[in-house]
C-alpha positions as CSV (number, residue, x, y, z in Angstrom):
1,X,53.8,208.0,2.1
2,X,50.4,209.2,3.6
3,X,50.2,212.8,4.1
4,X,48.6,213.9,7.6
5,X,45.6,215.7,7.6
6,X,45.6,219.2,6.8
7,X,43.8,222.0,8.6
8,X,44.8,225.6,9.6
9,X,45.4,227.9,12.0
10,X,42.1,227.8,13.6
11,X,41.5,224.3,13.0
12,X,38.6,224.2,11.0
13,X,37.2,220.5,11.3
14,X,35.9,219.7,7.9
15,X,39.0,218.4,6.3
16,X,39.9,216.3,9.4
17,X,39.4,212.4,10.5
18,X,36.2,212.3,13.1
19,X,38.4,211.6,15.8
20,X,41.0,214.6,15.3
21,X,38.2,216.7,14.2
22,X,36.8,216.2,18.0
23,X,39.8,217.6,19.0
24,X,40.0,220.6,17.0
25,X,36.5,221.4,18.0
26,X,37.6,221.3,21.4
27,X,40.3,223.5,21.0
28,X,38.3,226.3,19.0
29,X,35.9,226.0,22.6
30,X,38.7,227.1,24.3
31,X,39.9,229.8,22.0
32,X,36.3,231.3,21.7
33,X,36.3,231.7,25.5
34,X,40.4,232.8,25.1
35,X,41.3,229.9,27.7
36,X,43.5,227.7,25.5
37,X,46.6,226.7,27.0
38,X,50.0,227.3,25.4
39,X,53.2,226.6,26.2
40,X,55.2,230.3,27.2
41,X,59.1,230.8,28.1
42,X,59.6,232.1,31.6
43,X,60.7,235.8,31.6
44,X,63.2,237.9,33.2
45,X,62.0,238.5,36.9
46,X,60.2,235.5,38.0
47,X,56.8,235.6,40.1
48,X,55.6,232.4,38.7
49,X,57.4,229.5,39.9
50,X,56.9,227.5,43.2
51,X,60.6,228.3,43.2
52,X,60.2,229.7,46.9
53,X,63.3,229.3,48.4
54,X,65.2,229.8,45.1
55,X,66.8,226.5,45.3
56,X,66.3,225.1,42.1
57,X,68.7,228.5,41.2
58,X,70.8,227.4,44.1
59,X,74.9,226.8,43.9
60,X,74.4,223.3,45.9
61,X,73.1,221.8,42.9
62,X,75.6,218.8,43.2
63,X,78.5,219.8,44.5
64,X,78.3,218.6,47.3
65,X,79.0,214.9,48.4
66,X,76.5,212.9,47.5
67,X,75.7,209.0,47.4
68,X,74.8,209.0,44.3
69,X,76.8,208.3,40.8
70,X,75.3,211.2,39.4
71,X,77.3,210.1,36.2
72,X,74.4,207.4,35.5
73,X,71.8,208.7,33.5
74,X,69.5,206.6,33.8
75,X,67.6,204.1,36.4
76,X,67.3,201.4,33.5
77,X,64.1,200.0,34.8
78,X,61.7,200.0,38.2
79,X,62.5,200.0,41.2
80,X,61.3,196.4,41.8
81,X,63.4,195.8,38.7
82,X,66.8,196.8,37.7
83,X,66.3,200.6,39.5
84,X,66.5,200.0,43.6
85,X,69.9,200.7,45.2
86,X,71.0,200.7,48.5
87,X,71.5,204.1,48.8
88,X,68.0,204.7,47.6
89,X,66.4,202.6,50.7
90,X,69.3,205.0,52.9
91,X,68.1,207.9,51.5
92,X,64.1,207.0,52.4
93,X,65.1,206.6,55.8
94,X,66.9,209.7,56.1
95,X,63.7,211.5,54.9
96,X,61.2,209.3,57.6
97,X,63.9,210.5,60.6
98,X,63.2,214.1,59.2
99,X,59.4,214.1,59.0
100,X,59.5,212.0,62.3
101,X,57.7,209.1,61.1
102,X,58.3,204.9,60.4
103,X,58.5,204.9,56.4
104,X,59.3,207.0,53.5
105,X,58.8,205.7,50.2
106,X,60.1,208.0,47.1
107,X,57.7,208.3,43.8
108,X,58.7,210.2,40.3
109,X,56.5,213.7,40.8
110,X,53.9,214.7,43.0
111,X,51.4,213.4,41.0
112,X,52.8,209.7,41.0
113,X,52.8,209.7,44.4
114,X,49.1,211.1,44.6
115,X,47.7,208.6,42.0
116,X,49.4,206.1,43.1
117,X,48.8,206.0,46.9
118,X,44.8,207.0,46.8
119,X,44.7,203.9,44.1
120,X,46.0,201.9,46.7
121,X,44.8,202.3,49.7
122,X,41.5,201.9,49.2
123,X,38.7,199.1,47.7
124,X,35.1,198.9,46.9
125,X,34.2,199.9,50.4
126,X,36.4,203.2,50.9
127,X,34.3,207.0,51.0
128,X,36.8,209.5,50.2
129,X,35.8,213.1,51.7
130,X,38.1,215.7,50.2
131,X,37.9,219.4,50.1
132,X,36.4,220.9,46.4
133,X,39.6,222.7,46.1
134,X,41.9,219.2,46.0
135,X,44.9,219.2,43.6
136,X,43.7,217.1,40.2
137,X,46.6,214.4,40.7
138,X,44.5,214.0,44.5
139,X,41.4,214.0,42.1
140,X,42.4,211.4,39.8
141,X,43.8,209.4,42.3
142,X,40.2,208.3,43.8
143,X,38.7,207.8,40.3
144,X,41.2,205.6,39.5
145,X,40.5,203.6,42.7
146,X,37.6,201.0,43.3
147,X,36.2,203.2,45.3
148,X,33.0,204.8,43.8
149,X,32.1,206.6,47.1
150,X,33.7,210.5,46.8
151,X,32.2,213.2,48.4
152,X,33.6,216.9,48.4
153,X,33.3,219.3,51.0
154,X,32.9,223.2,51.0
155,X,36.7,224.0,50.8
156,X,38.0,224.2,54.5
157,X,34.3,224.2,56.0
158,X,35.0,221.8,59.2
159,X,31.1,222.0,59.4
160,X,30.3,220.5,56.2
161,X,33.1,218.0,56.4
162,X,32.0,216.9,59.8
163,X,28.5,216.6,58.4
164,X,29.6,214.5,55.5
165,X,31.2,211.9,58.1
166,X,28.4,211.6,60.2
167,X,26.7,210.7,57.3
168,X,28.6,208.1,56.2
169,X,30.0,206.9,60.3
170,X,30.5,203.2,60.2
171,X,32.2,203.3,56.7
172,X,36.0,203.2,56.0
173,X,36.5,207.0,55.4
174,X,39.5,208.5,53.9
175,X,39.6,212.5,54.6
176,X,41.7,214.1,51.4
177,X,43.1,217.8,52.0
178,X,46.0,219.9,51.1
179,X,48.1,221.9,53.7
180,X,48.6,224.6,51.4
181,X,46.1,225.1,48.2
182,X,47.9,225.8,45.2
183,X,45.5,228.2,43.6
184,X,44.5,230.3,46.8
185,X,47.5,230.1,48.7
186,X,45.7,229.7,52.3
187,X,46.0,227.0,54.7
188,X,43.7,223.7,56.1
189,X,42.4,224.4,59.3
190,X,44.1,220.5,60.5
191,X,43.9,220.3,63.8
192,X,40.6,220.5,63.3
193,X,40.3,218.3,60.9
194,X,42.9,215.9,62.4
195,X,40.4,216.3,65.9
196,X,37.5,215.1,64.0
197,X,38.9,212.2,61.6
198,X,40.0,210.8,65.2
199,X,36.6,211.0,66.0
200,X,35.2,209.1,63.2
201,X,38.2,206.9,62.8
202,X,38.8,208.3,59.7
203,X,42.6,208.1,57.6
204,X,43.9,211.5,56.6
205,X,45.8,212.3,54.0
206,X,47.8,215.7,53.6
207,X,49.0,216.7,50.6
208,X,52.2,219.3,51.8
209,X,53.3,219.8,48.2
210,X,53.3,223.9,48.8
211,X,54.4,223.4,52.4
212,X,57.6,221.9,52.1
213,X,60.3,224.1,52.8
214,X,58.1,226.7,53.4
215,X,56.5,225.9,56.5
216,X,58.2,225.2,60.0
217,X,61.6,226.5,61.2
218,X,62.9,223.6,58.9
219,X,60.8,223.9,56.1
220,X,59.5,220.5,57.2
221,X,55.7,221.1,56.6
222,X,52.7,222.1,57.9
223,X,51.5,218.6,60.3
224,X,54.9,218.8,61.3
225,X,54.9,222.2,61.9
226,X,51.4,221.4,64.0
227,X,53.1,218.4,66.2
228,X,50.4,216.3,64.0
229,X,52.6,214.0,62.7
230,X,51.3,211.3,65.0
231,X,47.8,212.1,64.2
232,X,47.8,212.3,60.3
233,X,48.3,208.8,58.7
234,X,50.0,209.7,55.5
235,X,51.7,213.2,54.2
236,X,52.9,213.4,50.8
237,X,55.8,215.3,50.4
238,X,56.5,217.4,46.8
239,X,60.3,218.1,46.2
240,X,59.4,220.3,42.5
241,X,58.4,223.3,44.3
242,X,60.3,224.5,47.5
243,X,63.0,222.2,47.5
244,X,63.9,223.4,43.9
245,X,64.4,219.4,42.8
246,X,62.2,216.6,41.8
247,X,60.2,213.5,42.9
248,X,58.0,214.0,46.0
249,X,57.7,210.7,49.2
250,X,54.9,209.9,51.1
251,X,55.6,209.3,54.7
252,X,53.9,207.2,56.7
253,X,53.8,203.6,58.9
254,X,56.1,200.9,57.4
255,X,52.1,199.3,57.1
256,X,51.4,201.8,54.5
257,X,54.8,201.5,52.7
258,X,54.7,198.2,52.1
259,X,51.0,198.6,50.7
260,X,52.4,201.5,48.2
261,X,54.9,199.1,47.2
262,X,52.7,196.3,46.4
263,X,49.6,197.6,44.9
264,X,50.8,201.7,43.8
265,X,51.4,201.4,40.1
266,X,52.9,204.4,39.2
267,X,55.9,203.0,41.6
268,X,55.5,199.7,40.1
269,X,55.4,200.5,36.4
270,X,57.7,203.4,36.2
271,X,61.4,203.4,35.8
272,X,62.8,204.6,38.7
273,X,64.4,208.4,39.0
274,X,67.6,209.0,37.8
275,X,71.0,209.0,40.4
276,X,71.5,213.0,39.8
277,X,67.3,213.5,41.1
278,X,67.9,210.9,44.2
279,X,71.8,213.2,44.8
280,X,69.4,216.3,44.5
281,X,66.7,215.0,47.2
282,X,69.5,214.3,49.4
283,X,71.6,217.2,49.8
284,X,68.0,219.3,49.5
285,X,67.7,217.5,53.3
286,X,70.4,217.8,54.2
287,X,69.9,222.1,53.5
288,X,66.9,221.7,55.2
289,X,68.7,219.6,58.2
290,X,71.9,222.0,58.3
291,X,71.8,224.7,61.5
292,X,71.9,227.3,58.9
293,X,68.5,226.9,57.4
294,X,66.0,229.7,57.6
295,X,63.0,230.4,55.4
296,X,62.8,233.7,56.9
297,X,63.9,236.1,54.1
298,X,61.0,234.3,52.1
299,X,58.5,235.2,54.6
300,X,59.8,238.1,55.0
301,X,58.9,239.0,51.1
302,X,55.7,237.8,52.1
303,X,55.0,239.8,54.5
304,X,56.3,243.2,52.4
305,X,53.8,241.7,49.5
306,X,51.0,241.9,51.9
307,X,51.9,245.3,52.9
308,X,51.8,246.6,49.9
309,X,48.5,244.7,49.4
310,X,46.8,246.6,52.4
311,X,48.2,250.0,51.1
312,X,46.4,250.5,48.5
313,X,42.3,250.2,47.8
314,X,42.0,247.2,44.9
315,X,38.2,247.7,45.7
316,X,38.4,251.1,43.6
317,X,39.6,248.5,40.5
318,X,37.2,246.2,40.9
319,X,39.7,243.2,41.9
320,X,40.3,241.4,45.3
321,X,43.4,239.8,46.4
322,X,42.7,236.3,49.0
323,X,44.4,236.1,52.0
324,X,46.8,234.3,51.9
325,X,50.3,234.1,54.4
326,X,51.7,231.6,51.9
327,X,54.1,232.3,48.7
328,X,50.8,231.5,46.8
329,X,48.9,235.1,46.4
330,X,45.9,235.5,44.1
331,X,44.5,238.6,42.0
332,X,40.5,237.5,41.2
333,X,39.8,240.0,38.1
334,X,36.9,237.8,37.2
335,X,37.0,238.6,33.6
336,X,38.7,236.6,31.0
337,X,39.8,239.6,28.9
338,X,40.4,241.9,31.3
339,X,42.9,238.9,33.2
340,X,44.6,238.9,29.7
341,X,45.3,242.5,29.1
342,X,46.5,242.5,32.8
343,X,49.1,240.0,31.9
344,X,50.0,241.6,28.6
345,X,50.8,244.3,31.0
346,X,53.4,242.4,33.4
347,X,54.9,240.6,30.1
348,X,55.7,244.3,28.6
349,X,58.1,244.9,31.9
350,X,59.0,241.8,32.2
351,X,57.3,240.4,35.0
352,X,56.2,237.0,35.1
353,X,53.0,236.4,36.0
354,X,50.6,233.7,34.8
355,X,46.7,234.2,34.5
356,X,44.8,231.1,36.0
357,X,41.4,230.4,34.4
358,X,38.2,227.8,34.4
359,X,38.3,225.0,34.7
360,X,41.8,225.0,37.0
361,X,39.0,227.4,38.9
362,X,35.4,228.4,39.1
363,X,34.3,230.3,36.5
364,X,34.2,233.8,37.3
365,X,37.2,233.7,39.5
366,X,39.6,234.0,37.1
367,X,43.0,235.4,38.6
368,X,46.6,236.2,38.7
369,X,48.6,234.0,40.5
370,X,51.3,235.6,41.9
371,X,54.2,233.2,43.5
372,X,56.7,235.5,45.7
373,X,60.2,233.8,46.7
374,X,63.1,234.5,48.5
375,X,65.1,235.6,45.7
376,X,62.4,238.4,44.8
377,X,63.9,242.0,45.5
378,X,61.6,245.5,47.1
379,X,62.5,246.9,43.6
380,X,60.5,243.9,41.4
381,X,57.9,244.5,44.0
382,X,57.4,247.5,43.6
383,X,58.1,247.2,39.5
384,X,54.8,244.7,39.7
385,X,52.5,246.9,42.0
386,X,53.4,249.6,40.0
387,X,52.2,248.2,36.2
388,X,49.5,246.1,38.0
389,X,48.0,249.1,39.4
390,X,48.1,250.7,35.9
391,X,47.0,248.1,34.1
392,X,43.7,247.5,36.3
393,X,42.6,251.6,35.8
């Protein structure tokens, strides 16, 4: 039997094959500037997540009735194979009634669904304009389209991104933007933005992955939220963060539906979900749907974080926290090592709290990012102000 190549530790490239020693190179770039990634268990109290409302923690799991044989394991095949069920197409129209709009049409993850729909609703001819902050799957999603025509604007600068469609007026434009950005927590200016795509007769597309469940009296998002959801042409609903599950839909007319389900491969090609995801999606809407519903306790956390932010002078340390009214708040430290010992810090006591660095953002900005949820208490709080204001002395 061959034996694999052998190389240690720091993977020194001269005993290895060209190809894998191009990837141990890479991998010593990143440890030389101490960004490599690794793979960490979660710790005791928990401000990392996009856990917000706690519900992947939650009782309801699948106790509840569902529609679903959550005995199946398995889809056995796509959707346009062996994996569609009636209650599937049920379910999709329970989620359109709820975000007030023709069509849903359920994907695997987020990132299916953003891949997958840019891919295919565009050709040759399409200019995407998307803010420079857009999530990577949004990214990906118009390189892997025909269109070679992508131009970034300054992130939420309605100037520049009114600029950047006059320039291009007459095209088919596609505006790309996130309600909530994952990395700074703060919100798209839309009605703006949904003011001046009607203008140019531009599509929009709204990512609400960090908005769902988290924005609107029922968590239903921020267009919604807005009374945009006439206005915005598709919204693209992530179920791994607030709604504690998995899969994510876009929403939209039954014109652009049908489109996703004829040209988006990640729905074509994949196997479909399993019954227990679909019977989690479903009794997460019908949480969101039930008179009890309130995301209040987590923006009430949010609102003691940003207290605490404002009572204390982070300028002294050097450091600057964003503004942000979201469960998404950011620490910019700015220094690689620095961010690190920081962290080493929270790990000690048990807080966890994961450092965010190039290229996920500009260089220079590196950061804590800090996710607060409804579950957090005024005790880990305080435990996390306390060792971070340590820490940064």
């Amino acid at each position: 039997m061959r034996r694999s190549p052998c190389y240690n530790a720091r993977m020194d490239s001269f005993s290895l094959p060209p190809l894998h020693a191009a990837w141990a190179t890479r991998l010593n770039a990143r440890d030389a500037v101490q960004q490599r990634r690794r793979l960490r268990t979660p710790l005791a109290i928990d401000f990392c997540s996009n856990d917000y409302l706690g519900w992947a923690r939650s009782p309801f799991g699948l106790h509840e009735t569902t529609s679903f044989d959550v005995q199946q394991h398995g889809a056995t095949g796509s959707r346009l194979l062996s994996g569609q069920a009636q209650a599937i197409s049920m379910l999709e129209a329970q989620i359109a009634r709820f975000h007030h709009t023709e069509a849903a049409l359920l994907f695997n993850s987020g990132f299916d669904a953003n891949i997958g729909t840019l891919a295919a609703i565009s050709d040759r001819h399409t200019v995407f304009i998307y803010d420079e902050l857009c999530h990577a799957s949004l990214i990906d999603g118009m390189r892997l389209s025909m269109s070679r025509h992508r131009y970034k604007f300054r992130h939420n600068d309605i100037a520049h991104l009114n600029e950047l469609l006059t320039q291009h007026a007459g095209a088919p434009l596609c505006i790309v933007v996130e309600s909530v950005y994952s990395m700074d927590g703060d919100v798209a200016p839309l009605e703006e933005m949904v003011a001046l795509a009607k203008a140019a007769h531009a599509c929009i597309v709204v990512d609400e992955a960090h908005s769902t469940g988290v924005i609107g009296a029922c968590g239903e998002g921020l267009t919604q939220h807005l009374k945009l959801q006439h206005d915005v042409d598709i919204r693209i609903h992530t179920y791994g963060k607030g709604l504690g599950c998995h899969g994510a839909a876009v929403v939209g007319s039954q014109l652009l539906i049908d489109t996703l389900i004829n040209f988006a491969r990640p729905f074509i090609y994949s196997t479909a979900l399993p019954p227990a995801s679909y019977a989690a999606i479903e009794q997460a809407y019908a949480a969101l749907a039930h008179d009890d519903f309130s995301n209040a306790p987590l923006h009430d956390i949010i609102a003691s974080f940003r207290a605490k932010i404002a009572a204390h002078d982070w300028a002294a340390h050097g450091v600057t926290w964003l503004d942000s009214s979201t469960p998404i708040q950011g620490l910019i430290i700015g220094d690689v090592a620095r961010t690190h010992a920081v962290v080493d810090a929270l790990r000690a006591q048990q807080l966890d709290v994961r450092p965010i660095f190039a290229p996920t953002v500009p260089a220079g900005s590196e950061r804590l990012r800090v996710c607060v949820h409804a579950f957090n208490t005024e005790f880990e709080l305080n435990l996390l102000f306390d060792t971070l204001c340590q820490a940064l002395q």
